[in-house]
N, C-alpha and C positions, 0 to 999 in steps of 0.2 A: 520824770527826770528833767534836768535843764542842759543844754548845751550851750554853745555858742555858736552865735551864728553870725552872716555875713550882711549886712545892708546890700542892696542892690544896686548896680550903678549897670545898668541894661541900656540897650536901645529903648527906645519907646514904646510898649504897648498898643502898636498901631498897626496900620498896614501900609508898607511904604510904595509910594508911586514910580515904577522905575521902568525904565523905556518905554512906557506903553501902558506895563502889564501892575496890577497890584497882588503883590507876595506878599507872604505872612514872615517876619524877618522873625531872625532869633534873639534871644535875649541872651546877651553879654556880660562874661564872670571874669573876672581880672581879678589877679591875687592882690592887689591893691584896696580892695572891697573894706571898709569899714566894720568892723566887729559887735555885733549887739547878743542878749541873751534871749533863747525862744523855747518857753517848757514845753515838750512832748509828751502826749498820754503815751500811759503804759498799755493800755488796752485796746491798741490799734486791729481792727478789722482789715482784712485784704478783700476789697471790695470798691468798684466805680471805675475802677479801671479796666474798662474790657477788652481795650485793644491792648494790653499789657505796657513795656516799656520797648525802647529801640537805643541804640548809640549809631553812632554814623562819622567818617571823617576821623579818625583817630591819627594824629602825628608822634613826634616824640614832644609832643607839650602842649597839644590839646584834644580835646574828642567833644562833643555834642551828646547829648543823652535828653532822650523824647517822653513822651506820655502823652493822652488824652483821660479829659476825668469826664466822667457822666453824672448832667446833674440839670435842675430846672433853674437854680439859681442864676441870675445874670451875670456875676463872675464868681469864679471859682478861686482861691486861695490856697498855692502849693506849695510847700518847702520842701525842698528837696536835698540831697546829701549824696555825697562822692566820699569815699570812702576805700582804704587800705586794707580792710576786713567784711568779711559776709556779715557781723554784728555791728556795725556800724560805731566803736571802739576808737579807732584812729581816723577821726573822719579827718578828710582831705582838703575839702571847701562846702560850704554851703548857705544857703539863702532861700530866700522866699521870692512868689513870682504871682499878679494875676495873669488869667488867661480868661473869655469870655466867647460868645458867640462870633463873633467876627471873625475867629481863626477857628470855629470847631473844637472849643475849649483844649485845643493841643498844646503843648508846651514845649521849645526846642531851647536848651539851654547848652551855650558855646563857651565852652570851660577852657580858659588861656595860661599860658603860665605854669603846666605842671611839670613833673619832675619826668625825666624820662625813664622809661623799663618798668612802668607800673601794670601790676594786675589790681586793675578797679569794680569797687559794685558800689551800686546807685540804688535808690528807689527815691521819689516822690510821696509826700503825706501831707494830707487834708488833714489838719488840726481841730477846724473847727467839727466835722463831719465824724472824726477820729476812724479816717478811714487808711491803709497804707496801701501799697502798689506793691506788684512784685518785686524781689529785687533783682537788677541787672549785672549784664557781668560786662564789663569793656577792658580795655589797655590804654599805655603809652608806647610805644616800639622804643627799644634804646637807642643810645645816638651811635654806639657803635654794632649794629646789630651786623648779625653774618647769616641771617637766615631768616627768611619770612613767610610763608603759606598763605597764597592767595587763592580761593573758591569762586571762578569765575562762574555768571551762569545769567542767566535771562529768560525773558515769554514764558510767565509763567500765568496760561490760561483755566480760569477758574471754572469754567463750565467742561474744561476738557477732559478734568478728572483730578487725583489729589496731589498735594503738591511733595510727594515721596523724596525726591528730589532735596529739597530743603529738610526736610529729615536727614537724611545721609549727609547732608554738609554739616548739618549739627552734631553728627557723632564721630564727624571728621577732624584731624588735630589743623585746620584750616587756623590761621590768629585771626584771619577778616573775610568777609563776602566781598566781593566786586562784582556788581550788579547792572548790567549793562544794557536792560532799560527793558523795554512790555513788562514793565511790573505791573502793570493792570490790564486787563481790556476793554473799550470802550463799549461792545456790541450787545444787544439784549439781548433774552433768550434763545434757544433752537437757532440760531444764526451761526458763530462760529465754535458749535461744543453744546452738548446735548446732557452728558453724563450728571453736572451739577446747574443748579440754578443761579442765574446771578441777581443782584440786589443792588439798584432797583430792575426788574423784567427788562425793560425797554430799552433800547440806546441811550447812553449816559451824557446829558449836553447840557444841562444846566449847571450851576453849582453844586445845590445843594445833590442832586445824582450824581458828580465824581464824587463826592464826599461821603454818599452814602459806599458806592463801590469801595472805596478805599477802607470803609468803615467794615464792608463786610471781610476784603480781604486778611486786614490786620487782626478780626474776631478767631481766623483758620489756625485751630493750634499747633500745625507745622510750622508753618510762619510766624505766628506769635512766639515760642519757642525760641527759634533760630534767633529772633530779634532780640530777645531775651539774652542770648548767650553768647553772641558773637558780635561787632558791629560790622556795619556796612557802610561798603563804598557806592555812591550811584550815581545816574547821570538816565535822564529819562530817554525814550524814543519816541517811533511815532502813536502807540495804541496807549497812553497816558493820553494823548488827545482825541486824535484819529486815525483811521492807516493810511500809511504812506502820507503822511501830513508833509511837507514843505514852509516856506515861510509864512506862506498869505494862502494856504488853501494845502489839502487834502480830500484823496482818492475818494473816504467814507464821510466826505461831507457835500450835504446836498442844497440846494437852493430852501428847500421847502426847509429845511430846520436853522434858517436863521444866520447870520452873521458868524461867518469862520473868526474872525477877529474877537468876538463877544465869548462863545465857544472857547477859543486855545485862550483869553485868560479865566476864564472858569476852571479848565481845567490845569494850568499851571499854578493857580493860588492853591489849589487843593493839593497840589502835589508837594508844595512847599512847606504844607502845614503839616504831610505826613512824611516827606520825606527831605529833610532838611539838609544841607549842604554849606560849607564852610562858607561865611558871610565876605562878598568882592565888595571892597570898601566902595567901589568908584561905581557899581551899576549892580544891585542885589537881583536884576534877575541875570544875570551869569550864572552860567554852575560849568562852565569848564576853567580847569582847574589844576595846581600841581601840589600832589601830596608828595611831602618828599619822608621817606622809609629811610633813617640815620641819612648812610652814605652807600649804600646799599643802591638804593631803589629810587628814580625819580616816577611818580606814580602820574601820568600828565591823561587827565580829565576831559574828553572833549565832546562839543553838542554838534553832531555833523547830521541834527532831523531837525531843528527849529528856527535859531536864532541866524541862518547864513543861506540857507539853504534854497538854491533855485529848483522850479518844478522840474517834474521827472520826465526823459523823452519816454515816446512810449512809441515801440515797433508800429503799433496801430496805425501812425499818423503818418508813416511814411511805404504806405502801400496806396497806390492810385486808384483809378476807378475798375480798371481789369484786371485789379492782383497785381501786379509787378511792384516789388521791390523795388521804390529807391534810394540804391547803397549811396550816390554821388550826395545825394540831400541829405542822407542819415549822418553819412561821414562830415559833411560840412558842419551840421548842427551839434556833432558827438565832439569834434574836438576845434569847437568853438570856445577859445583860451576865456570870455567871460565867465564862464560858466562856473558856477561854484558851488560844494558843498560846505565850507567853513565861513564864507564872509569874508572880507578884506580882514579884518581888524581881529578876530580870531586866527586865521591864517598866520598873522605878521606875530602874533604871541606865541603861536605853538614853534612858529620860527625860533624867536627869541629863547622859547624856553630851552629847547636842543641846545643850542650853542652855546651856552652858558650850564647847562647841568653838567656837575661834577660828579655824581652818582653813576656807579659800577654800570648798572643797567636803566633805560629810556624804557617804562611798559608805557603804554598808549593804552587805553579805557575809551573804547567807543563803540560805535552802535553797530556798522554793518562792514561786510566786507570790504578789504583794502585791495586782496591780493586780484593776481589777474584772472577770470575765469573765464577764458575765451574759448570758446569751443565751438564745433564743427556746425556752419549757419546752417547746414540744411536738418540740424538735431533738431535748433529750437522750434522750430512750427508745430513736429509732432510731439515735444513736449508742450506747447502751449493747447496742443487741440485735447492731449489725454487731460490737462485739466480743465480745460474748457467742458468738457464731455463728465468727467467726474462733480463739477460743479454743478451741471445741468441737470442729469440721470443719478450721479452718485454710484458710476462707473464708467469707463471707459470701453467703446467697442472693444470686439474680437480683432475685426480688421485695423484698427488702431493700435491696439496693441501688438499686432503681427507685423504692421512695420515698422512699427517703433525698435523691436528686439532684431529685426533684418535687417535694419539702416543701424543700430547699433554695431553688431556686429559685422557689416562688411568695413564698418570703420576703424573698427581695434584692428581689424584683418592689416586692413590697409596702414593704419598707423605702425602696428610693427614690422611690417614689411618697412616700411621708411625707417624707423629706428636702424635696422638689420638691411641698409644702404643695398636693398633688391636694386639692381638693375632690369629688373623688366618692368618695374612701376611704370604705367604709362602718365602722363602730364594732368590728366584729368583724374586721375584717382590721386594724386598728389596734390591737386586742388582741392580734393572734397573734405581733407583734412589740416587742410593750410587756407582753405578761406574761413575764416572764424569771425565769430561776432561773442558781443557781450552775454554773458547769462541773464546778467541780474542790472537793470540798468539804476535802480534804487538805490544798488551799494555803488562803491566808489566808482566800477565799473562806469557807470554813466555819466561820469566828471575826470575825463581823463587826461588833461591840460593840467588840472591844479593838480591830481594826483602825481604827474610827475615834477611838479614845482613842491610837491610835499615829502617825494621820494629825494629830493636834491638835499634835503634838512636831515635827511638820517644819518648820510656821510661819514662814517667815523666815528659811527657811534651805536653801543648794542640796545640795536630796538625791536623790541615784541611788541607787535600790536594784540590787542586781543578784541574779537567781533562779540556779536550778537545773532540777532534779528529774523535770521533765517530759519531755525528749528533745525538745522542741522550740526553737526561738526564736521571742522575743518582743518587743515593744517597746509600753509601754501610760504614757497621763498618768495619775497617782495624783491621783486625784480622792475628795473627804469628799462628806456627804454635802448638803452645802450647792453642790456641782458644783465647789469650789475647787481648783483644780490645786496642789496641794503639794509635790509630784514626779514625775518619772521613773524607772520602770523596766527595765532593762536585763534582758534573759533571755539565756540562752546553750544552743543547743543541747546533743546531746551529743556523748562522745567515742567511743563504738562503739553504745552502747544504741538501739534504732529506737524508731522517731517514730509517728505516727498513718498513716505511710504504709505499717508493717506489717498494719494493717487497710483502710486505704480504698485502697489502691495510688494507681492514678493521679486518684479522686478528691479525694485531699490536695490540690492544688492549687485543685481547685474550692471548697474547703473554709479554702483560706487566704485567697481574695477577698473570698468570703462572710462570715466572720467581720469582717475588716477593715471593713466595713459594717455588719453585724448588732450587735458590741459597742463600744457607748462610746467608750470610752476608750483600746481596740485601734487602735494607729498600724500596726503591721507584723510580722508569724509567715509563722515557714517552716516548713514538718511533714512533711521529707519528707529533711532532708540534714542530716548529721553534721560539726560542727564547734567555732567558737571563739569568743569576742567580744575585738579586743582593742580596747580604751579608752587613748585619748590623750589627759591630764590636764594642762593646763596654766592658768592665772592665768584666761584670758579663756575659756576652752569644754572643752568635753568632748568627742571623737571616738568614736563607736564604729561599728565596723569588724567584721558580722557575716564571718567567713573560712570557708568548706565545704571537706571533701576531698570528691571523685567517688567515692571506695570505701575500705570497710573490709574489703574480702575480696582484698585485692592489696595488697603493698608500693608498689608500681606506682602511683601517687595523683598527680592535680592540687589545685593546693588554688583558689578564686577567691574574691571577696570578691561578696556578695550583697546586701549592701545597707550604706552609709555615711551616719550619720546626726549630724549637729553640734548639740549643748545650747548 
């Protein structure tokens, strides 16, 4: 048969040089594209396409839709089609594209100009090979939409076991994933997760090993699937490079493997090539970003692990040579006003974008926690020493664990006695739960200057942030430091990665009470189960809907919802 097709009027088929890093950019579809004629065989195979197909970024007028083709050929030759029907009958737009070794023969096409409130499928076809791809399913969200399902979720560790998780989001009436970054992990074998093997064995630091990684994650037919049938929203973290990576360096990167800078664009080319993101005219390695959802939903995209990010303090470096704690130098260097997780120039954008969105609800898309997690300083030591000890042994003492559950508990003692205004609290046990420090100094916790110049932007306006990073779930009011509630944050467990119940086993739960008491501004965490958040977005409220599966080491999975909470 013959159709019609569109000439291409694309970006260049190159790799473009942007701050530093080289990205694989997308190719560019405007309904303006020139019309020519392109016969298609009838006897198309589904075959070379083994990471299947993805969409990504969907608005009310454009969406992205991926592939990678498998071939020895030096470039490869795709046509591809959007289309109003699963038989491709009413197609939409379409055009032909090469792709070559230079980007891992992937294809990310950024389709502008469409009609709003579409349900779309897509596939990709080799003509000359007469080969075709699956077909895809994506959207356009209307312009007056009253309702939209977002599937928040993150770290999803391939050696950790399967990714059941993404299953369940696919049989979920979700319209989009929002993907909030450890889509991959960097680490090679028996290191972080035993259950599965990854590909390539080793720690991934060259090119060609993130692209093998990525290669192998996109082959998992959970994942393939899910990409298949829902698109995604994302924005990387730090195990797309390395852990705990910052701007100019990372925790899991060592002297002996080479040039941190060489490394983080190795692995941010590869990440563009498989995970494509709406194209920033003025600097293409951006990918924070506002998708706006009609009038609805302003969806605001941000990188708070790469491109801003100063190093992480670290408890370690402010204990002297006899142990003692110094609070005076910690405090200094904690709310030392340079210090930033966004960068000046992302900072003064996500400013701007608040004040100007006109959208019902502000959601926030980022990587780790905002809210406050302060809690009782003499907690953290014995929680750092049970993983210090489960990292070493692959268990934690008896006696470690005996005072971990005794200092627990004289602290809930003591904190609701404070709640329930005891007057016999003496001064020092009022201390032991009013001197608090950071949990987690990686999340916002450890930038708490800018975070309250970032709590001054919420102002009058309904904002859910939603986390990552941590393998746990969370739910906390974002509170300044005047105690003003200015939002909501949403955490979402994760997709295979363990929680804090790989170190406390069954006293995670004790541990999830406790906290819900001990901190603030802590409404609700679960540290012990692998799953999803999905959020029900409409005019009057906000749903969220934490979902658990029972196991990541069985196909075999229940999924149930653990907790259901209305904004």
């Amino acid at each position: 048969m013959k159709t019609n097709i569109k000439r291409r009027n694309f970006l260049k088929n190159s790799l473009l040089a942007t701050g530093g890093l080289l990205l694989a950019p997308n190719f560019i579809s405007c309904i303006d594209d020139k019309i020519i004629v392109q016969p298609i065989p009838d006897n198309l195979e589904e075959k070379n396409f083994d990471q299947g197909v993805a969409s990504f970024d969907p608005t009310n007028t454009q969406v992205i839709i991926w592939t990678r083709y498998v071939t020895q050929k030096p470039i490869a030759t795709l046509l591809w089609q959007l289309a109003k029907d699963v038989d491709f009958k009413e197609i939409v737009r379409q055009s032909k594209v090469n792709t070559d070794a230079s980007r891992d023969y992937t294809v990310a096409i950024e389709i502008k100009d469409l009609e709003a409130g579409q349900k779309l499928y897509y596939r990709f076809i080799n003509i000359a090979d007469k080969t075709t791809s699956p077909t895809g399913e994506t959207l356009t969200f209307e312009e007056n939409i009253n309702e939209v399902k977002l599937a928040v979720t993150s770290c999803a560790n391939y050696a950790y076991g399967y990714f059941n998780v993404y299953e369940e989001i696919k049989k979920s009436n979700a319209d989009v994933v929002v993907h909030l970054g450890d889509y991959i992990y960097e680490y090679g074998e028996n290191t972080y997760g035993s259950f599965r093997t990854p590909e390539p064995k080793g720690e991934i630091i060259a090119l060609d090993e993130y692209r093998t990684r990525y290669k192998q994650y996109r082959s998992d037919e959970q994942l393939k699937e899910l990409h298949r049938v829902k698109p995604f929203i994302c924005v990387w973290d730090d195990h797309e490079v390395s852990n705990d990576t910052y701007k100019d360096g990372a925790q899991n990167h060592q002297e002996n493997e080479g040039s941190f800078e060489i490394r983080k664009q190795n692995a941010l080319k590869a990440y563009s090539e498989y995970l494509p993101n709406t194209t920033n005219l003025v600097d293409h390695s951006i990918i924070y970003r506002n998708l706006k959802i009609g009038s609805l939903v302003d969806l605001i995209m941000l990188d708070t692990r790469i491109i801003g990010r100063d190093k992480q303090l670290e408890y370690a470096d402010f204990y002297n040579a006899s142990g003692t704690f110094d609070s005076a130098a910690f405090q200094q260097a904690w709310l030392n006003p340079e210090r930033t997780l966004l960068g000046a120039t992302q900072k003064t954008w996500l400013e701007g974008q608040l004040a100007t969105s006109t959208g019902k609800w502000q959601v926030i898309g980022q990587q780790v926690l905002m809210g406050k997690m302060l809690m009782p300083a003499e907690l953290l030591p014995i929680l750092a020493k049970i993983l210090a000890e489960v990292a070493a042994t692959g268990s934690a003492s008896a006696a470690t664990f005996s005072l971990f559950k005794t200092t627990l508990t004289e602290l809930v003692t003591i904190k609701s006695r404070v709640l329930q205004s005891d007057p016999t609290l003496t001064q020092q046990e009022i201390a032991r739960v009013t001197t608090v420090l950071p949990y987690n100094l990686d999340a916002w916790d450890g930038y708490f200057m800018e975070r309250e110049r970032v709590f001054a932007s919420f102002k009058n306006k309904n904002v859910i942030v939603l986390a990552g990073d941590t393998h746990n779930a969370w739910q906390s009011n974002l509170t300044d430091n005047s105690k003003t509630q200015v939002g909501v944050e949403i955490a979402a467990s994760s997709v295979s990665s363990p929680g804090l119940e790989k170190y406390l086993g069954s006293s995670s739960a004790e541990l999830e009470q406790a906290l819900q008491l001990l901190i603030n501004d802590l409404q609700y965490c679960n540290l012990s189960q692998r799953g999803f958040v999905k959020l029900t977005i409409t005019q009057g409220s906000v749903i969220s809907e934490w979902n658990y599966v029972d196991t990541v080491t069985n196909k075999l999975y229940t999924n149930s919802i653990g907790k259901t909470v209305t904004l």
